[in-house]
C-alpha positions in Angstrom: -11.7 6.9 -4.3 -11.3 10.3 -5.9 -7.4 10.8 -6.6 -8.3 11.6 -10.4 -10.1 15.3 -8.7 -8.4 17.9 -10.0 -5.9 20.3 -9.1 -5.8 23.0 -6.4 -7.1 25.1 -9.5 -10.8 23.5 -9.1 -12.0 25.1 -7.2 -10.6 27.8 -8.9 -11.4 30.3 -6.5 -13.1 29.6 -3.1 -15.7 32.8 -3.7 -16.6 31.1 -6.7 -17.4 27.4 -5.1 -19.4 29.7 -2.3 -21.6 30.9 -4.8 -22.3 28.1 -7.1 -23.5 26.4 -4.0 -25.2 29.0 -2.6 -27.9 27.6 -1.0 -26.0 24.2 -0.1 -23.8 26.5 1.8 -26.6 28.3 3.9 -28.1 24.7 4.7 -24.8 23.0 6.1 -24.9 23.3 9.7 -22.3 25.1 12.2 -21.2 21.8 13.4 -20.0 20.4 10.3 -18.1 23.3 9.1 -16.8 24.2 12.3 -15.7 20.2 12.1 -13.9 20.8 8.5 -11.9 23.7 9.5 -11.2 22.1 13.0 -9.6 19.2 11.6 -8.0 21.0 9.2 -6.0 22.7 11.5 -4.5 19.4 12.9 -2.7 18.6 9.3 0.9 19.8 9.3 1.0 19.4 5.6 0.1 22.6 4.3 -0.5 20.8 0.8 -2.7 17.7 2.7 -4.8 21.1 4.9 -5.2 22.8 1.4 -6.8 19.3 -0.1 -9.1 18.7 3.0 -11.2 22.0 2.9 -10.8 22.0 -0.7 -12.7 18.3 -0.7 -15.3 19.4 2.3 -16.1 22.3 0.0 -17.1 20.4 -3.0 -18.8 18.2 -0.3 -20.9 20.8 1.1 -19.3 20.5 4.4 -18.4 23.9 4.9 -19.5 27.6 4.6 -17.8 30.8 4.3 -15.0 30.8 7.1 -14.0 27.4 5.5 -13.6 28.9 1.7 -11.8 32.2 3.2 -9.3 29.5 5.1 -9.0 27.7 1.6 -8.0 31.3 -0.4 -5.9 32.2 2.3 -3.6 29.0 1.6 -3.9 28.8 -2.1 -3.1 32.7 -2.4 -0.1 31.9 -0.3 1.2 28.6 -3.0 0.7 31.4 -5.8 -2.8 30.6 -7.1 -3.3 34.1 -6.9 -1.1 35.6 -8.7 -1.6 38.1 -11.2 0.6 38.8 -14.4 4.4 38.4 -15.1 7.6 37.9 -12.9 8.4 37.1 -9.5 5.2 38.4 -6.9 5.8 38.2 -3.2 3.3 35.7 -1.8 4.4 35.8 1.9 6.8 37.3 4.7 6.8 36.5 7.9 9.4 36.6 10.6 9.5 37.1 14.8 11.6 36.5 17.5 10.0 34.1 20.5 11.2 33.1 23.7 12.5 29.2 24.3 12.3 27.6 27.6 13.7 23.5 27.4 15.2 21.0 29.4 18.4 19.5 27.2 20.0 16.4 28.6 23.2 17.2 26.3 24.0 21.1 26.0 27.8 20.7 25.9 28.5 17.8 23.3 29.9 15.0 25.5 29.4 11.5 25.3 26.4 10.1 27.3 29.0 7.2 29.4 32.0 7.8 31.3 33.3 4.5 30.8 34.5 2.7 28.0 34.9 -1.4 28.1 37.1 -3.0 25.9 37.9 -6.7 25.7 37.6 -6.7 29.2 39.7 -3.4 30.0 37.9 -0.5 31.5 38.4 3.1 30.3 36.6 6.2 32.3 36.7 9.4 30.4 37.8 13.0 31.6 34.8 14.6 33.8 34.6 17.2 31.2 34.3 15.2 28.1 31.1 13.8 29.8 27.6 14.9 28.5 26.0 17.8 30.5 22.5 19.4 30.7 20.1 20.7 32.4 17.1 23.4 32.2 17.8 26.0 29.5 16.1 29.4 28.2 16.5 31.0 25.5 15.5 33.3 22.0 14.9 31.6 18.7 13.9 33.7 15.3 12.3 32.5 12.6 12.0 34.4 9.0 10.1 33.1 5.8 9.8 34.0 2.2 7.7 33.4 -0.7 8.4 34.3 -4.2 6.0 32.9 -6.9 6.6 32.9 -10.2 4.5 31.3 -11.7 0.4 29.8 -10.6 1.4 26.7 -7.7 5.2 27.5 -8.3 7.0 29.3 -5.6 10.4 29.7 -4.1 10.8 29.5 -0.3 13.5 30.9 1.9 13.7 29.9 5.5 16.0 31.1 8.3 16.2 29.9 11.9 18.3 30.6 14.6 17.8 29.4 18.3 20.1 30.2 21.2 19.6 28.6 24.5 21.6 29.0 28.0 21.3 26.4 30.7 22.6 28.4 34.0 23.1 25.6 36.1 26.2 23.7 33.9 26.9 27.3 32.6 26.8 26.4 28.8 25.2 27.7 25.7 24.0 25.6 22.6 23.2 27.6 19.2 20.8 25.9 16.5 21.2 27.5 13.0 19.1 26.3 10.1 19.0 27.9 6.1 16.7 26.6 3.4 16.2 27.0 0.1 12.9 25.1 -1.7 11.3 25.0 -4.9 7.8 23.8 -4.9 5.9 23.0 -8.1 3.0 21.6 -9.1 2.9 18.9 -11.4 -0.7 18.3 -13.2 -3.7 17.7 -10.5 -2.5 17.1 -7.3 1.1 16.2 -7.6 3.8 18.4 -7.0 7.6 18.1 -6.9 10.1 20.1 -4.7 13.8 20.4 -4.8 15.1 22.0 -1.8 18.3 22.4 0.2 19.3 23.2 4.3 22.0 24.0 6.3 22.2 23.2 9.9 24.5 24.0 12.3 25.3 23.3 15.8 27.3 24.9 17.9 28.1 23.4 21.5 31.2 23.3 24.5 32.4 20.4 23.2 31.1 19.2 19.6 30.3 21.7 16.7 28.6 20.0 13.9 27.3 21.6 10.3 25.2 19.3 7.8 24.0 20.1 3.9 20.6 18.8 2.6 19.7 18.2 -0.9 16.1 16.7 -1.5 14.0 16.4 -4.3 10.6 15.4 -3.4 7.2 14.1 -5.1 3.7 14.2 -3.3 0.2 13.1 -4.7 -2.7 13.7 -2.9 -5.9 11.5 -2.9 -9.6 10.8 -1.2 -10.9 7.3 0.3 -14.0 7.7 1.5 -14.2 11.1 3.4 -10.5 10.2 4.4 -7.7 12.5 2.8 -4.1 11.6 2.3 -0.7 12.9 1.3 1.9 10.5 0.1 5.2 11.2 -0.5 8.5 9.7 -2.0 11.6 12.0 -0.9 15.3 11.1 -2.3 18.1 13.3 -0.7 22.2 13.2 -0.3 23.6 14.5 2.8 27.0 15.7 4.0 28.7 16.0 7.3 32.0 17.2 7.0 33.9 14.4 5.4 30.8 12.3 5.5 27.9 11.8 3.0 25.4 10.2 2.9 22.1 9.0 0.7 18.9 8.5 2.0 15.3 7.3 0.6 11.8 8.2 3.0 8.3 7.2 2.2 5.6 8.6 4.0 1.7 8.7 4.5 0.0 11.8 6.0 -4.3 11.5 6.4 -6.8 13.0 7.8 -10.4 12.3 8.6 -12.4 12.0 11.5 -11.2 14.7 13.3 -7.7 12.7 13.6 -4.7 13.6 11.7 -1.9 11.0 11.2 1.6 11.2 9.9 3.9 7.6 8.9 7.3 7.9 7.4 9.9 5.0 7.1 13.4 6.2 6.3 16.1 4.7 4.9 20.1 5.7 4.6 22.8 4.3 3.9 25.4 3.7 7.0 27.7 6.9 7.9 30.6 4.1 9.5 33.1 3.3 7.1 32.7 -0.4 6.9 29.3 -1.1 7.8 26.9 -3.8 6.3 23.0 -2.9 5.8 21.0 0.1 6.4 20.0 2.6 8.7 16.1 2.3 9.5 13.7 4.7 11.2 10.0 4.7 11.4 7.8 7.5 12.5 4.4 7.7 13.6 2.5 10.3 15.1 -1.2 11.0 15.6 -3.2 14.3 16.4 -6.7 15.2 17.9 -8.4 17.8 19.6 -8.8 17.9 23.1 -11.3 21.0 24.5 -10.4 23.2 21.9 -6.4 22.1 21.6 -4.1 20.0 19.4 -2.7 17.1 21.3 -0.3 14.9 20.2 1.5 11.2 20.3 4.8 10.0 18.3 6.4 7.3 18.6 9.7 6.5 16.6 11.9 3.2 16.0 15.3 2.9 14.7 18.2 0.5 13.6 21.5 1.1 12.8 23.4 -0.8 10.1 25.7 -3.5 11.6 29.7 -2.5 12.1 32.8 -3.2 14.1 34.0 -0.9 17.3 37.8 -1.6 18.4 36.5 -5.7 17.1 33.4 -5.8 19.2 30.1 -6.3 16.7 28.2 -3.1 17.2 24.3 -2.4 16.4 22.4 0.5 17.4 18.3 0.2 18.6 16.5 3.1 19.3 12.9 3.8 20.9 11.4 7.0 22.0 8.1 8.6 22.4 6.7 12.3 22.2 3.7 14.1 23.3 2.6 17.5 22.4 0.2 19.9 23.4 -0.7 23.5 22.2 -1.3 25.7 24.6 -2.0 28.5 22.4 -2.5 29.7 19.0 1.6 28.2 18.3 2.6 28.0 21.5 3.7 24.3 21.6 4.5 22.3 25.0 6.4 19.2 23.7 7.9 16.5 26.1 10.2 13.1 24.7 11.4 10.2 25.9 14.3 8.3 23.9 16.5 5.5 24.9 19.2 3.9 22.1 19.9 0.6 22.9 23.7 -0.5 21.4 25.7 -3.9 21.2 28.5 -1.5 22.6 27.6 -0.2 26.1 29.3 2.6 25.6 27.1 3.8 22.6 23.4 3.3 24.9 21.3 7.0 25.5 18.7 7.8 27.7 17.2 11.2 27.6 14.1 13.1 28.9 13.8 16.2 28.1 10.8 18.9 27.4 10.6 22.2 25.4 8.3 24.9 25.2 8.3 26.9 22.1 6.8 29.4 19.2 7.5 29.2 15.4 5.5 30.6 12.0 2.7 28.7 11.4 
């Protein structure tokens, strides 16, 4: 186990690991650094893909293309930078067409019926969930600003529009951000960052507000790299807050890539007793040249009361993703929520394809 290594700092510079092991370099074959940058490129951690070819480096697993992939990301965290003030590590931006199938575009409640002690209530045909297959335009801007070597501010804006002819509805998907991210000593780093999202739909407009502060420490077993992280962040809805904790795993090795995360929130229903789980999995290989990917994710909600019927939330779905190019992602889900309540039970299939940054 290496998790004493040190920082993204060592090495230093990737020209200068090249060329204190020269003649390593010239002697490790294609195959194993084409295998490095290959499974590099599965990681969605930038800070985990950083580590990886950092540690195949000082391995002797790679060769040139693999040490210019390594500058390119550390010159992008601000290990670059050169004298005082704020530098600009990064802008990107674009505008990419959407094409999706959304089981809900308008807002409405999955059921139109509503049992109660026995009594039967159907709701108003329009106050029912519609969908169906939607296209749209989505942009996507980022900044960098470091200020300092592995400390760097990061703005993010999204904004994704997509019309479904067939009910004749439109949803809009708005996202902001705002992140600090800092590295500790070695090869922990904390962030503090903040979003807002909102939603804007026929029926139901929603807005949320995000404040996380994060810690990550990365680490070696074997020739296995990992990523764990501790996140602790407050959340508001309107009148609603809420605080949640998530723990999470992220590896790589093997040509596989892994992600684990269990969350854990406090119940938005006023009145409810335990706590809102959710555990998330996902694994990620190559298949003839192209990421493809499984998820699975599990939830519970905490335990409450609905008009004196005991109510309890289960949820299940499953997601696959392919890239079909460069970032052009093909991702299809299946999700069903299981409640105590009839009323409150979901099932939803529904597909996307789609283009962001990398």
């Amino acid at each position: 186990m290496s998790s004493n290594v040190s920082g993204p700092q060592v090495p230093a510079t990737p020209q200068s690991t090249a060329s204190a092991t020269g003649t390593e370099a010239e002697t490790v074959t294609a195959s194993s650094s084409e295998r490095l940058r290959d499974t590099a490129q599965l990681v969605v951690s930038e800070r985990l893909r950083t580590y990886a070819l950092a540690r195949g480096l000082a391995r002797g697993e790679g060769a040139i293309g693999t040490a210019r992939d390594l500058k390119a990301l550390l010159a992008a965290q601000g290990y670059y930078m050169e004298g005082a003030g704020f530098t600009l590590l990064e802008a990107e931006q674009g505008v990419y067409p959407a094409l999706a199938y959304v089981p809900n575009m308008n807002g409405g409640s999955e059921n139109d019926q509503l049992v109660i002690q026995g009594y039967v209530f159907r709701l108003r045909e329009d106050l029912v969930a519609r969908g169906g297959a939607a296209f749209g335009l989505s942009y996507d801007g980022r900044v960098r600003l470091g200020w300092a070597q592995g400390h760097y501010l990061e703005a993010r804006a999204e904004l994704g529009v997509l019309y479904a002819p067939e009910p004749d509805l439109t949803r809009t998907v708005g996202q902001i951000s705002l992140c600090a991210r800092n590295q500790l000593v070695n090869w922990n780093f904390l962030d503090l960052c903040y979003s807002h999202i909102e939603v804007r739909r026929d029926l139901a407009d929603q807005a949320q507000d995000d404040v996380e502060l994060a810690f990550s420490h990365l680490f070696e077993v074997g020739r296995n790299r990992h990523e764990v992280g501790f996140a602790l962040g407050h959340s508001t809805y309107g009148d609603l807050d809420q605080t949640h904790a998530t723990i999470s795993l992220d590896s790589v090795g093997g040509r596989v890539a892994t992600r684990l995360s269990l969350d854990l929130a406090e119940p938005l229903i006023y009145g409810a007793t335990g706590t809102d789980l959710a555990l998330r999995a996902e694994v990620r290989w190559l298949a003839a040249g192209h990421v493809v990917g499984l998820g699975l994710q599990a939830s519970q909600s905490a335990r409450s009361t609905f008009f004196g019927e005991r109510r309890q939330d289960q949820g299940l779905g499953v997601t696959a993703l392919y890239q079909i190019k460069d970032n052009l992602v093909l991702s299809v889900g299946v999700s069903q929520v299981k409640s105590s309540v009839d009323f409150f039970d979901q099932h939803a299939i529904q597909f996307n394809i789609s283009t962001k940054l990398r």
